[in-house]
C-alpha positions in Angstrom: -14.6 33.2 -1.9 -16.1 30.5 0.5 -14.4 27.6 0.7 -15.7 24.0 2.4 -14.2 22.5 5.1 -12.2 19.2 4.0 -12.7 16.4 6.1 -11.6 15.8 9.7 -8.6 13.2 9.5 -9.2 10.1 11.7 -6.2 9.3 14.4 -3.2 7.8 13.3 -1.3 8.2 10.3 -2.8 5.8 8.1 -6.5 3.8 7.4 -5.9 -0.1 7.6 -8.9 -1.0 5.0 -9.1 -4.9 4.8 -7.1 -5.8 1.4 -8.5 -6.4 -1.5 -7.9 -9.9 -3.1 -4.3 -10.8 -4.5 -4.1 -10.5 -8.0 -3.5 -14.4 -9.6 -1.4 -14.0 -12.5 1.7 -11.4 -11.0 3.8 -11.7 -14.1 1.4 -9.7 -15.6 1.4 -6.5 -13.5 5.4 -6.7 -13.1 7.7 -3.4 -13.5 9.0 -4.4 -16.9 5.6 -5.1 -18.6 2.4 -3.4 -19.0 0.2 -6.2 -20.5 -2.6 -7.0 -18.6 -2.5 -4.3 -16.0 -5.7 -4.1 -16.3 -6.8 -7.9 -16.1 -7.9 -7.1 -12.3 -10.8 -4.6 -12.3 -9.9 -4.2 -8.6 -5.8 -3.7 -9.6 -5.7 -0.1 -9.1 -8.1 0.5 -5.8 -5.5 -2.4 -4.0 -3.1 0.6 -3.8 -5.6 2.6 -2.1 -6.1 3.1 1.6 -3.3 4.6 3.1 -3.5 7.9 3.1 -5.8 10.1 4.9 -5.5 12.6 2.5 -8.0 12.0 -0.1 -6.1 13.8 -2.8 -3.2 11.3 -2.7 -5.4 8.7 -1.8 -7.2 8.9 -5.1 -4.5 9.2 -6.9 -2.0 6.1 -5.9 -3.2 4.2 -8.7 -2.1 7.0 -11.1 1.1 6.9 -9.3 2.1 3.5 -9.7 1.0 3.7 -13.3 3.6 6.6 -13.6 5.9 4.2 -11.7 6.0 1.1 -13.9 5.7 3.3 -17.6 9.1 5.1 -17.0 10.2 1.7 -17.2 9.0 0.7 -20.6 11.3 1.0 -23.5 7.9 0.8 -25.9 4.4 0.4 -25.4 2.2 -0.4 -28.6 -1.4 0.5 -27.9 -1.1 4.2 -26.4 -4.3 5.0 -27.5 -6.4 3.1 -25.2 -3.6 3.8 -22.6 -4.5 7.3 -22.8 -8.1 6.7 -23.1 -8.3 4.6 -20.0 -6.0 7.6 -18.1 -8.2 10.6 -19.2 -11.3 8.4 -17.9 -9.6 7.9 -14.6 -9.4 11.1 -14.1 -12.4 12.1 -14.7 -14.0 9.9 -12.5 -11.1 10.8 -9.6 -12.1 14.4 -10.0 -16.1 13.5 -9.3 -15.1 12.0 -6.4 -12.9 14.6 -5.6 -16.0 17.0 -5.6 -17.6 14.5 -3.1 -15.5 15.5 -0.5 -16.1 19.0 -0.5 -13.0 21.1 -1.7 -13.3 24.1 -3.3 -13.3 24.9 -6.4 -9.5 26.4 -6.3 -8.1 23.2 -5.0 -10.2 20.6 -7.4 -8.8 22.9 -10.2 -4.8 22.8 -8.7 -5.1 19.2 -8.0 -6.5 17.7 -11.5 -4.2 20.5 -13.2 -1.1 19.3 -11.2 -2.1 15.4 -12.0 -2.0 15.9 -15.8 1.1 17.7 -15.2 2.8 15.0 -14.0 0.9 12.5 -16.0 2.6 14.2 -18.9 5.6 14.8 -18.4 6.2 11.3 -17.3 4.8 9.7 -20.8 6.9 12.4 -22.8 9.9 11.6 -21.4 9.6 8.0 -22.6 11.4 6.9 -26.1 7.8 6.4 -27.2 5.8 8.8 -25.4 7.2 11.8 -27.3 6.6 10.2 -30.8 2.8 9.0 -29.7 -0.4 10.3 -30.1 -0.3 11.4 -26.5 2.8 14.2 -27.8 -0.8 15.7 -29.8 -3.1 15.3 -27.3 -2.0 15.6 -23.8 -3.9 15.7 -20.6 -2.9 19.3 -19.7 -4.8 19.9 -23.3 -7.8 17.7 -22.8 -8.7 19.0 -19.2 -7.0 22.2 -19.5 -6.6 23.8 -22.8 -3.0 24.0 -22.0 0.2 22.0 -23.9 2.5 22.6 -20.9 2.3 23.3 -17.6 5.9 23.4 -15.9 5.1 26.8 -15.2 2.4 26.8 -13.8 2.6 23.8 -11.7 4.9 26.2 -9.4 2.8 29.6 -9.8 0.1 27.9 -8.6 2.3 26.0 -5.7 3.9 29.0 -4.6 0.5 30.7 -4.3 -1.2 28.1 -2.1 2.4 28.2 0.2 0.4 31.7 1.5 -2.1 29.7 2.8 -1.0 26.4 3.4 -3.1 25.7 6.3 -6.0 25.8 3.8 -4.2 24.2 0.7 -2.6 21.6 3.1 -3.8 18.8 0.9 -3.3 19.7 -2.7 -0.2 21.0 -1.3 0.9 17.1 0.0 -0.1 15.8 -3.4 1.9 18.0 -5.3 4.9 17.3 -2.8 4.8 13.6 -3.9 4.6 14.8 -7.9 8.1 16.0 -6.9 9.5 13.4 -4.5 8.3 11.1 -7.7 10.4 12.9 -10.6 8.1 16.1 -11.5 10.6 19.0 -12.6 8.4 21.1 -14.7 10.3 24.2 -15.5 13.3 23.5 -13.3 13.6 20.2 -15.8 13.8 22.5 -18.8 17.0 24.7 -17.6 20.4 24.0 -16.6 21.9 23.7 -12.8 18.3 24.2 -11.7 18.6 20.8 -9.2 19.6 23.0 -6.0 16.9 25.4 -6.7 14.4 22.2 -7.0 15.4 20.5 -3.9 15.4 23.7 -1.9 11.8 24.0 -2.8 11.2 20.7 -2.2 12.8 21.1 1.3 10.5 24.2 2.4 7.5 22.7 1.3 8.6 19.9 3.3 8.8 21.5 6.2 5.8 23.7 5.7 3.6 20.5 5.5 5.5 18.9 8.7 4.7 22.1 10.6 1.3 21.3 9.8 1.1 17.5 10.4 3.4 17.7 13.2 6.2 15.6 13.5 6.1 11.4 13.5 6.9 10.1 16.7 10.5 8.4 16.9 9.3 5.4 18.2 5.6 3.7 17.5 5.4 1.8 20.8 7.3 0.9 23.8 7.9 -3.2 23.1 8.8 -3.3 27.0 5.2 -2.4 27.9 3.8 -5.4 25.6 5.7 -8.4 27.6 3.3 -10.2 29.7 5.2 -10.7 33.4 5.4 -14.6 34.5 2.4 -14.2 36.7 -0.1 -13.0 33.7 1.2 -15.5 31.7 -1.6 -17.5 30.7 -0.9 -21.1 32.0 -2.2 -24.5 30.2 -4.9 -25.7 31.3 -6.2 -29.3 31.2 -9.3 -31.0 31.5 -10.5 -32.1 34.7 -10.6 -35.8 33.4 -6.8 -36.0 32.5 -5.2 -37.6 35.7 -8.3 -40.0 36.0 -7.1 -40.8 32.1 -3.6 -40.7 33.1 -4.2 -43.4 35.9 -6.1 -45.4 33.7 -3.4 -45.9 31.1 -0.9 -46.2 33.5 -2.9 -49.3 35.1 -3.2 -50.8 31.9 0.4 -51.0 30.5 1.0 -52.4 34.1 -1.6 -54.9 33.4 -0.7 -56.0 30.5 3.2 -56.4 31.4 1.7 -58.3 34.4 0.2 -60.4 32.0 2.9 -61.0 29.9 5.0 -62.2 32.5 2.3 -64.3 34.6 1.9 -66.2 31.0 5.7 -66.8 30.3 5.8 -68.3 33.9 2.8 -70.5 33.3 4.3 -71.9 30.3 7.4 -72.7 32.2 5.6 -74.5 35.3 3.4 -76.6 32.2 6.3 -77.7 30.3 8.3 -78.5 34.0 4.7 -80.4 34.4 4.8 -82.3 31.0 8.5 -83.3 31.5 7.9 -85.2 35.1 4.9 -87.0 34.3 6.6 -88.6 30.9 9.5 -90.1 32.8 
């Protein structure tokens, strides 16, 4: 099968996009409420930007939706929370097709997002008893109720070609750094096995990435020595200015003390010529 090229990464870890606006009201977007997450059209694309991995750039927002829900003990309206997920998504996965992956890692990708989509809201006290328990994701996108399985089939396939898979491969690393178990969740003692896997795909993708350099710059190299020091500079007019205020305070305590004297000789003056 051919396959496209994904796109060349830029240098450096990370894109430094210029931020989007703050959002005014941030009681409204904390961790132990929902309610008005979605006051700020530009809420969820704020979280985007740094990654150069479209996959997991697309899909920060998701993530910190994830985040702050497995922290609700109840949410009332799942309905138009689900409605407003399943349209994310659909719109994530056309502009995952504008970047020209194949077909085999649009399919992984959006499969492994609903995955983890799912399992977060059913492990909620009201996920499992919600509308979402009847109509998940994995169902809607997929035609699947569950997909612990297949999350890893599909992961340990693409570990034979990383290389190719490298992306969709990062993304589904960060579904389990962020609390994916899948199968290993629905068996006992199965937390070494998870880890270990979790380990080896770590690796794998560091192979590929390479390794982050111990330290980002050398702080010596950024002191300026006393000779590029940029001195302060002041106007050519300052010592004339200088002079000039100088010659005035002198003038006027000149002043000062030539009047006190005249008053003295005038009143010496006044006393002689009335005797």
């Amino acid at each position: 099968m051919s396959t496209i090229e994904t796109p060349k990464e830029p240098k450096g870890d990370f894109l430094h996009n210029t931020p989007a606006p703050t959002v005014p009201n941030k009681r409204a977007i904390g961790f132990e409420t929902i309610d008005g997450l979605d006051r700020d059209a530009d809420l969820g694309f704020q979280l985007r930007g740094s990654s150069y991995n479209p996959l997991v750039n697309g899909a920060l927002p998701l993530f910190g939706l994830v985040i702050r829900l497995r922290r609700l003990d109840r949410y009332e309206d799942v309905g138009t929370l689900y409605a407003n997920v399943r349209d994310q998504i659909t719109a994530l996965d056309e502009e995952v097709r504008t970047h020209g992956y194949d077909g085999a890692t649009q399919l992984a990708f959006r499969y492994a997002l609903c995955a983890f989509i799912d399992e977060a809201v059913m492990a909620t006290p009201w996920g499992s008893h919600s509308m979402w328990a009847a109509r998940s994701l994995l169902s809607a996108f997929h035609n699947e109720t569950w997909g612990g399985e297949k999350f890893f089939t599909v992961l340990s396939r693409m570990l034979m070609d990383p290389r190719k898979y490298r992306d969709v491969l990062e993304f589904k690393y960060l579904c389990l750094c962020l609390g994916f178990k899948g199968k290993y969740g629905m068996q006992h003692n199965q937390s070494d096995a998870l880890q270990t896997l979790i380990r080896k795909l770590h690796d794998v993708l560091r192979g590929l990435r390479g390794d982050t350099p111990e330290h980002l710059t050398d702080a010596s190299k950024n002191i300026a020595t006393r000779r590029y020091r940029i001195g302060q500079h002041w106007p050519w007019w300052t010592p004339w200015v200088a002079a000039l205020v100088v010659l005035t305070v002198v003038y006027a305590l000149y002043a000062l003390s030539l009047h006190g004297t005249t008053d003295e000789v005038l009143r010496s003056l006044d006393a002689m010529l009335k005797r």
